[in-house]
N, C-alpha and C positions, 0 to 999 in steps of 0.2 A: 621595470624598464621605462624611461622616461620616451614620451611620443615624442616622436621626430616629424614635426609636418614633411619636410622635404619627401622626406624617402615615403613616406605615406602617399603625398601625390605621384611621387614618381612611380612608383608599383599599380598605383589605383591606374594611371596612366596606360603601361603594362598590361595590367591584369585585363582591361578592357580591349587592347588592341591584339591581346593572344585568343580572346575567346572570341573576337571575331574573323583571326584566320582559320580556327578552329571549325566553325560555321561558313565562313567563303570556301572551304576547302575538303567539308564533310558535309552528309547530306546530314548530319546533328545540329536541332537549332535549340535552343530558349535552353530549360532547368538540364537539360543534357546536356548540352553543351559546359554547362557551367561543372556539374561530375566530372567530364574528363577534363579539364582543365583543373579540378580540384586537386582527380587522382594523378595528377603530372605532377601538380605541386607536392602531394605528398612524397611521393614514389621518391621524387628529388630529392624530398625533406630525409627518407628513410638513407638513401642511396650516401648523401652526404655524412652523416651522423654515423653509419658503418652499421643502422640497427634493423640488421635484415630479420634478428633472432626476434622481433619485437613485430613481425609482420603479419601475424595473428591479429596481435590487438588492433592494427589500423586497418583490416578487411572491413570491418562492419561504417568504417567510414568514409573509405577510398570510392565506392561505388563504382570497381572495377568494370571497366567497357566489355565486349563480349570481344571475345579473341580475334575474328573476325574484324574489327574497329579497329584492333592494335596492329592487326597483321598490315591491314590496308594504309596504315596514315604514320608507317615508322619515319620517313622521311620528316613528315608533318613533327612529330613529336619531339623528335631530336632536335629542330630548329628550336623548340618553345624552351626545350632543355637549356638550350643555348642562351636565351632570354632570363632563363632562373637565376644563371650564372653570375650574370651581373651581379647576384646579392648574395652575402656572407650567411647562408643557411646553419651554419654552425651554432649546435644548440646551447653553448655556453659564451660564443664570442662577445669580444668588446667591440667589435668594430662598427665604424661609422658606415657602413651597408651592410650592418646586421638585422635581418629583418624580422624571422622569430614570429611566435607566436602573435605576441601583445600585438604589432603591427598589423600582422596579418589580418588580424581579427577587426581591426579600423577600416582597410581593403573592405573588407567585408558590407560594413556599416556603410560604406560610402557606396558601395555599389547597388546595394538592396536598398537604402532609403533615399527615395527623391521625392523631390516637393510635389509631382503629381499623383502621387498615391496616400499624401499625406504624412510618410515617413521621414523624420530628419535625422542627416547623421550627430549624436551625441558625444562631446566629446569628453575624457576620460576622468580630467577631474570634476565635469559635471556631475559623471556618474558615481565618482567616489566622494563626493559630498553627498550626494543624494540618501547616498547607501550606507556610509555609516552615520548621518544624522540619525537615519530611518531605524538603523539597526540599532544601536546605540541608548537610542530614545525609548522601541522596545524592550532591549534589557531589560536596563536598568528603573525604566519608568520615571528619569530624571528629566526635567523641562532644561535645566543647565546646560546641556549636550547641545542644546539648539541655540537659543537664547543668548547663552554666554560664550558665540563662537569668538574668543579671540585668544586660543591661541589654538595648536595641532591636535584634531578632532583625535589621533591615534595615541597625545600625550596624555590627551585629561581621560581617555578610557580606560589606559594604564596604570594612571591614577587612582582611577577610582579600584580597578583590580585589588592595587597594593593596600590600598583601606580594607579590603574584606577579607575576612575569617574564614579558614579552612572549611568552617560547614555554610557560609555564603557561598564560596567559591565553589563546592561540591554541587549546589544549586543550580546556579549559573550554569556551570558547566553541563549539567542534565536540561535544562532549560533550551539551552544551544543544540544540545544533541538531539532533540523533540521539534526543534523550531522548524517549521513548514514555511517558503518564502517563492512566492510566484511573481513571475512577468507576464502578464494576460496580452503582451499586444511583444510578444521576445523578440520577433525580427531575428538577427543573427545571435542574438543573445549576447551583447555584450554587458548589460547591468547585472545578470549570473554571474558570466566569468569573474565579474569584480568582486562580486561579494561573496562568491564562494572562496576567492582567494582571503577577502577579510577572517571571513568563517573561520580559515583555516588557520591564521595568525594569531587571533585571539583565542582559541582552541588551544591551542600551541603553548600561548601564555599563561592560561590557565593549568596547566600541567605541570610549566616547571614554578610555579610560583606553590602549585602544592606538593614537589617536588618526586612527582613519578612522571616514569619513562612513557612519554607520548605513546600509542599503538598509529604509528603514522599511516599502515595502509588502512586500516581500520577508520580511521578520522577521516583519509581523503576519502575513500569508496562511500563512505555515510554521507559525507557532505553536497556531494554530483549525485548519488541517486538518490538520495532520500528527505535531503533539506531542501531542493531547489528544483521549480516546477516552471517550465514556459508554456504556453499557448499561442499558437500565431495561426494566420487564415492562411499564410502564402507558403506553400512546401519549399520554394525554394531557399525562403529564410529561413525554416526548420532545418535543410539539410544540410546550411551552413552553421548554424547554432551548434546542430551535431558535430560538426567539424570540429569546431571552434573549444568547444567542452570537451570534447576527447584531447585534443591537443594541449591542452591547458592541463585537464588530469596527468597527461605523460609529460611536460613538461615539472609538474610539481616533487613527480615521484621520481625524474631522472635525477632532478637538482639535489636532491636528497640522496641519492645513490641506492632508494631502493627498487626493488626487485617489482614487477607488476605482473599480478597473478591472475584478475579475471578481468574481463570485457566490462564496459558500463552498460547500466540499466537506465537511461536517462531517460526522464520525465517529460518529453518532448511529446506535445499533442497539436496534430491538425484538428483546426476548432475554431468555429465564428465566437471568441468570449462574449459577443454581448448578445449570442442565442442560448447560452447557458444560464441555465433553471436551477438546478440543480448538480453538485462536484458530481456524485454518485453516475454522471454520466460521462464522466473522465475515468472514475476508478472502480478498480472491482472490488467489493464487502464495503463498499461507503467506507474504503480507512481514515479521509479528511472530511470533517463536518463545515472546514473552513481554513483559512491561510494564516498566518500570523502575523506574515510582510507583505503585501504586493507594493511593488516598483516598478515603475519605467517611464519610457515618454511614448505615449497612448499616438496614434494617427490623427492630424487635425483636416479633418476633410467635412466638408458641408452635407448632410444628412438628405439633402437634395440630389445631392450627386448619386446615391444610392440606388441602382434600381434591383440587384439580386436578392436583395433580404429587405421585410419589412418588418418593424420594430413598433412593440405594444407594452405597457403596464409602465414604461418607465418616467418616472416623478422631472427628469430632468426634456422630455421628449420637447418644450417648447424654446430650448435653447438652440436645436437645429444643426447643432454639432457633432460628430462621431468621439471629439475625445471628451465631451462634459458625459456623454454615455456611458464610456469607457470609465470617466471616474464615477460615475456612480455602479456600475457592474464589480468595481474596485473596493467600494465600501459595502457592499451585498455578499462577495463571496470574503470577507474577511471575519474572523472570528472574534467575540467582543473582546476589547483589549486590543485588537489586532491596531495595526501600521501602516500608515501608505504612504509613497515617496510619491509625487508624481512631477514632471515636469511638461505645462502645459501653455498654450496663448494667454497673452497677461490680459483679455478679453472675461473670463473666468471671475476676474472680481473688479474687473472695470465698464462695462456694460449692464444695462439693464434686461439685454436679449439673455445674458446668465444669471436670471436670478432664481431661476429655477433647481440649477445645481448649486449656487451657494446656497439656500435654503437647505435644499439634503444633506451637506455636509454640517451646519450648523445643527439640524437634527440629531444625524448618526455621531458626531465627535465630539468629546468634549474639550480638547484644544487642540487647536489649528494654528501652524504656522505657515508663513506666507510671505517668500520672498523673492522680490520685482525685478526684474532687467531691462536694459534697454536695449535698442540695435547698435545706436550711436553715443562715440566713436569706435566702442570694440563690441561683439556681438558672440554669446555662447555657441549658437552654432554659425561654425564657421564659414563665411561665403554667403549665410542666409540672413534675411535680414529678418528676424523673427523677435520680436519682445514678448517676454517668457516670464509665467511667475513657477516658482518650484512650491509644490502644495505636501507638507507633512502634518498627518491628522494621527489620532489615536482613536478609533472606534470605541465607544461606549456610551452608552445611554445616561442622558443626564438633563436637567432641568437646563443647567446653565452650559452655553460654551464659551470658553475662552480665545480669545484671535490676538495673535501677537504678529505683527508687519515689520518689513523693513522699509527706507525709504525707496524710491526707486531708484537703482543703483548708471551709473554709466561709469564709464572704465579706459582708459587707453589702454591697447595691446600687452605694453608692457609692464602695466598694473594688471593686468591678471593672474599670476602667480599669487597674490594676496587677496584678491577678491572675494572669493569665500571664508579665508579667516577673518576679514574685517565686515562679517554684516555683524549688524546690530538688529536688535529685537525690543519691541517695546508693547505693551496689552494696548491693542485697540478697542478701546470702546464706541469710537464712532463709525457703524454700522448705516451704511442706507441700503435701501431700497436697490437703487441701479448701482451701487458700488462699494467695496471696501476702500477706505482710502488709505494710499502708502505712506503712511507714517513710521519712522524710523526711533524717534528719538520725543524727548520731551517737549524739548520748546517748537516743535512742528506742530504738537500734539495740541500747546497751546493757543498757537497761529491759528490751527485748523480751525481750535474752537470757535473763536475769534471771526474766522473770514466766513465761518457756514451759518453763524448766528446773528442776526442782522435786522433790521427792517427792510429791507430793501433790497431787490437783484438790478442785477443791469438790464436784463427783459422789461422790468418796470419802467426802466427810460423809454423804451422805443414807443412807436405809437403809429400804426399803418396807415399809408397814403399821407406826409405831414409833409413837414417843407423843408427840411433839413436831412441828407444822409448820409449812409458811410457804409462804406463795404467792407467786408474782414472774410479774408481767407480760412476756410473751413480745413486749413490742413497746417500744422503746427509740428518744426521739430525743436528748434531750438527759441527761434523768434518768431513773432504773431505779424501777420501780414496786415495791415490796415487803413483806410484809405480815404480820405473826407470824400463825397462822391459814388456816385454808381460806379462798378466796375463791373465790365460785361464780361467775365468768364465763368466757365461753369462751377467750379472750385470757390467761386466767391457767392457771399450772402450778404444783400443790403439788406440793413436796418434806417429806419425812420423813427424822426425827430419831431416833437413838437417846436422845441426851444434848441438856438444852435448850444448853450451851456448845457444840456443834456445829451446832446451828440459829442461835444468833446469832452467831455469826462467822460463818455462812456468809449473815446477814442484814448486819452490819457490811462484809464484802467486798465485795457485790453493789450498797452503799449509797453503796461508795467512792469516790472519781478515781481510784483505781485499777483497779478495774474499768472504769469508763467509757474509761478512758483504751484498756486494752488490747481492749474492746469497739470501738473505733470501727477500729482496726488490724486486727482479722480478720475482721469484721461484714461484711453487706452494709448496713451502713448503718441498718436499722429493726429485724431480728429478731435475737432472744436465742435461739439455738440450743445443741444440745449440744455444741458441738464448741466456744464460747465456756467451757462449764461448766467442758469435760477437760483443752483445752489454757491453761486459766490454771493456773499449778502455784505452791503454796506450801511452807514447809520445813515436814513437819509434827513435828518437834522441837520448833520452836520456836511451833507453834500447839499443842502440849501445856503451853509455857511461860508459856503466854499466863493473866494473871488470870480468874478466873471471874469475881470480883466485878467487875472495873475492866469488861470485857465487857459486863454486867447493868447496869452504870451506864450507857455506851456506849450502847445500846441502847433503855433506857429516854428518856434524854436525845434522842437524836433520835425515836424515837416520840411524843414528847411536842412538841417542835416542830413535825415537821411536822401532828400534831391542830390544833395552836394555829393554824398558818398557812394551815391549810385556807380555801377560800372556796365558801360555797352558790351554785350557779348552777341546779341543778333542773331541768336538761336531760332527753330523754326518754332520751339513753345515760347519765347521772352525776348525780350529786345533788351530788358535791363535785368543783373540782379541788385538787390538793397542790399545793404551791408548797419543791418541793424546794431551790430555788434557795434560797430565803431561811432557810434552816438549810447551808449551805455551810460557815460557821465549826466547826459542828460536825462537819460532815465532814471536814474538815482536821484535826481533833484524831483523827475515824476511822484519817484516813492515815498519821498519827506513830504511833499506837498499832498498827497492821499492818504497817509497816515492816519490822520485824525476821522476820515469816514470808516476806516476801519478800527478804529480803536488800536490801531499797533503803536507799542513804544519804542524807544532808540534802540535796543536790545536786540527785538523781533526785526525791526524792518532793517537793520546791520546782515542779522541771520539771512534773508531773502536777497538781501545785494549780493552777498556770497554763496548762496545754493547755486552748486554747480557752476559755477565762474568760468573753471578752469576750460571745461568742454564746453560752454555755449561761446565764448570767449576765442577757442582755439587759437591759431592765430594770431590774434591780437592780443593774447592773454598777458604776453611779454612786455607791450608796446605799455599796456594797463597796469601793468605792476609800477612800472619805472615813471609813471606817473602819478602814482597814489602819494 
């Protein structure tokens, strides 16, 4: 079923404003409250669908109120009835208020995960990129599944099916049937619901491709209880998880027209994962020695914020973070060969505060894939402004790792439909210290090498207490704020000059796509750090080569631009904004005239005029074409 945001907000809307007449109206507050409003919506779900004979299997999830509750609040319920109504419950409808399962289960996500407890809502084809790169990659053990995403991750697995031999295929299929796949941080459990549904597809496929009759209730009961394990600290997103998986099992086995004969066994455990030592304290007889997949998107909460658990032995503890914890607990309870999906702050390999967890995972995996997002103009979770890398490793012991990156991607709204089929993947070999950097592609690869290798940083210009300044804004999305002079806000950093030829070149650089360009590659995305300043290196020969006057011109010329294109808005933070964008011509005459301190030819510094045009441009992008 394709997500519908509308109806998504419109029910999240709903679901919130029933479960608090539910509580103004009953003396039931918090994870109660949220059971009878469950069991409303199901009892609905049942009542519409005519599947009263099927009221067995939904006891163990309804969390039926005590008779007492029902008797007192018929009035109550009947109104919320009245609210369900609105929407097309019908379990096979095509209708545009058909709400169903898959949506429901979004409801879900959106109520359970808010930004103060670190959880964010995920949305569906994040998850289904996530899950079958993850899965996919585990099969088959093929790096092409990731690497070579361009075209439909479900065409080339297909693919690959039709290439294999009845005793491959016998493999595989035992492979699948064995394979153990956990969520340690589940929440409502929507990265399960998906790739149980995968599971089952592929399962599926593999059957008639060796041409016997699927055992379908057999496949699905295997797949819910014995393939797919959550974990989560907060009960009340277990007992939606439960919901949510039961309703997906009976959704799969209606569609099919079969019969449903026994209750699930689902793998659902209250559990702090990152005080887990050892499975054996989840299961009875140690059946799992370890996972084969874990996936999800782990809580990003500050490790300060904690005060009911405190946390020992782990390799990643001086990154400070609960989800770099989380992905290291991720690659601890997985078994070698094993898989992780994860999607987490694009902080992870742009910071020096994580270098503690990229060291672990460079350890444990021997290839790591790694791919960037930004917030702006479109953003994966939606409404939040979060820049995100998605982290897929293979667990196994080896001298060497492998790190394959993409660029860091930005997107308009309605280029998202293609955004995951269009990453590109390329072997990163440049590894530092405080960051991996996002490189997509070859001649980035080449730039990089280019801009990090150098005699010289722009730090080397500056010189404390001198006579010459300039201030540059410490926060960066599209354009670099910069400024000849002190600038007294808190957000700004002057730097000091010996020579005013060393303040404006290092005001021309900072001004450039060149800069921007190699900013967006080792940033986390918004701050101007020093480790931007040291590792950009330029030849400084050939910035003693450099004209004073052509410089002084340079300089003058875009100061005077971006004055001119200023616009008064008189706001309580600014009196003006800059409109860097619309002097970009002259920044391109910047990047010809800097070239030669970085060693870039026409080729490379073409590439950098054009990185990302479209989005830092916006706007003006049109005004810019019709000009070129």
């Amino acid at each position: 079923m394709k997500h519908n945001k509308k109806i998504t907000s419109n029910f999240y809307r709903d679901y919130k404003k029933m479960k608090k007449e539910i509580e103004d109206e009953t003396d039931v507050k918090g994870t109660e409250s949220i059971k009878i409003l469950n069991f409303l919506i199901i009892t609905n779900f049942i009542r519409t669908n005519n599947l009263e004979i099927y009221s067995w299997y939904f006891e163990d999830i309804m969390n039926i109120p005590e008779q007492a509750v029902l008797n007192k609040n018929k009035e109550l319920f009947e109104k919320i009835y009245e609210q369900l109504a609105k929407y097309d419950w019908s379990i096979n409808s095509k209708h545009d208020q058909n709400y169903l399962i898959d949506e429901l289960g979004n409801v879900f996500e959106k109520f359970i995960n808010q930004k103060d407890n670190g959880a964010y809502y995920t949305p569906i084809d994040t998850i289904d990129y996530i899950n079958k790169s993850s899965l996919y990659y585990y099969l088959t053990n093929l790096k092409d599944f990731i690497i070579k995403n361009d075209n439909n991750l479900d065409h080339k697995f297909e693919y690959f099916l039709y290439k294999q031999n009845s005793i491959e295929l016998q493999k595989l299929l035992k492979k699948i049937q064995n394979i153990k796949i956990a969520d340690i941080s589940v929440g409502t459990g929507g990265f399960l619901v998906n790739i149980g549904e995968v599971l089952f597809n592929i399962t599926i496929k593999i059957y008639e491709l060796l041409n016997i009759d699927p055992p379908y209730n057999e496949i699905i009961y295997r797949i819910f209880n014995k393939n797919l394990y959550g974990i989560d600290i907060m009960s009340e997103a277990l007992n939606l998880a439960k919901l949510r998986m039961n309703l997906k099992v009976f959704q799969i086995n209606y569609n099919l027209g079969l019969e449903i004969y026994e209750k699930n066994k689902l793998n659902l455990f209250k559990k702090n994962s990152l005080l887990i030592t050892e499975l054996n304290e989840l299961f009875e007889n140690n059946e799992i020695e370890g996972f084969d997949l874990i996936i999800g998107n782990p809580p990003y909460v500050e490790y300060s914020k904690i005060k009911n658990y405190e946390l020992t032995n782990f390799k990643s503890l001086k990154s400070g973070n609960i989800y770099a914890f989380m992905t290291e607990k991720t690659i601890d309870l997985l078994k070698q060969e094993g898989v992780l999906g994860l999607i987490v702050p694009i902080s992870i390999i742009s910071t020096r505060r994580m270098e503690s967890i990229r060291n672990f995972l460079e350890i444990k995996c021997n290839n790591i894939f790694i791919s960037s997002f930004s917030d702006r103009p479109g953003t994966l979770f939606n409404g939040v402004h979060q820049k995100l890398s998605i982290i897929i490793g293979r667990r196994k012991d080896s001298k060497y790792t492998s790190i394959y990156t993409t660029s860091y991607k930005h997107w308009y709204e309605e280029e998202r439909k293609e955004l995951f089929h269009n990453l590109q993947f390329i072997k990163n070999t440049f590894i530092e210290n405080s960051y991996i950097p996002k490189i997509g592609n070859s001649i980035e690869s080449e730039i990089y090498n280019k801009l990090r290798n150098n005699t010289a940083s722009l730090v080397d210009l500056t010189f404390p207490n001198s006579e010459y300044s300039l201030s540059l804004s410490t926060r960066l999305t599209f354009w670099v704020k910069a400024f000849i002079g002190n600038v007294r806000k808190s957000e700004y950093k002057t730097f000091d000059f010996v020579s005013k030829k060393q303040r404006d070149v290092f005001y021309l650089i900072v001004n450039s796509d060149i800069f921007f360009f190699f900013w967006e590659m080792v940033s986390d995305g918004w701050h101007i750090t020093k480790k931007e300043l040291i590792d950009l290196q330029f030849n400084y020969e050939e910035f003693e080569a450099l004209s004073e006057d052509k410089v002084s011109y340079l300089v003058d010329l875009l100061q005077t631009d971006i004055e001119n294109n200023k616009e008064f808005i008189g706001s309580k933070q600014v009196d003006y904004v800059y409109k860097h964008k619309k002097s970009k011509r002259i920044i391109e005459k910047i990047n010809y005239f800097l070239a030669p301190i970085f060693n870039l030819d026409v080729t490379e510094i073409e590439y950098i005029k054009h990185y990302n045009i479209k989005v830092r441009l916006n706007d003006e992008y049109e005004v810019y074409k019709r000009m070129s």
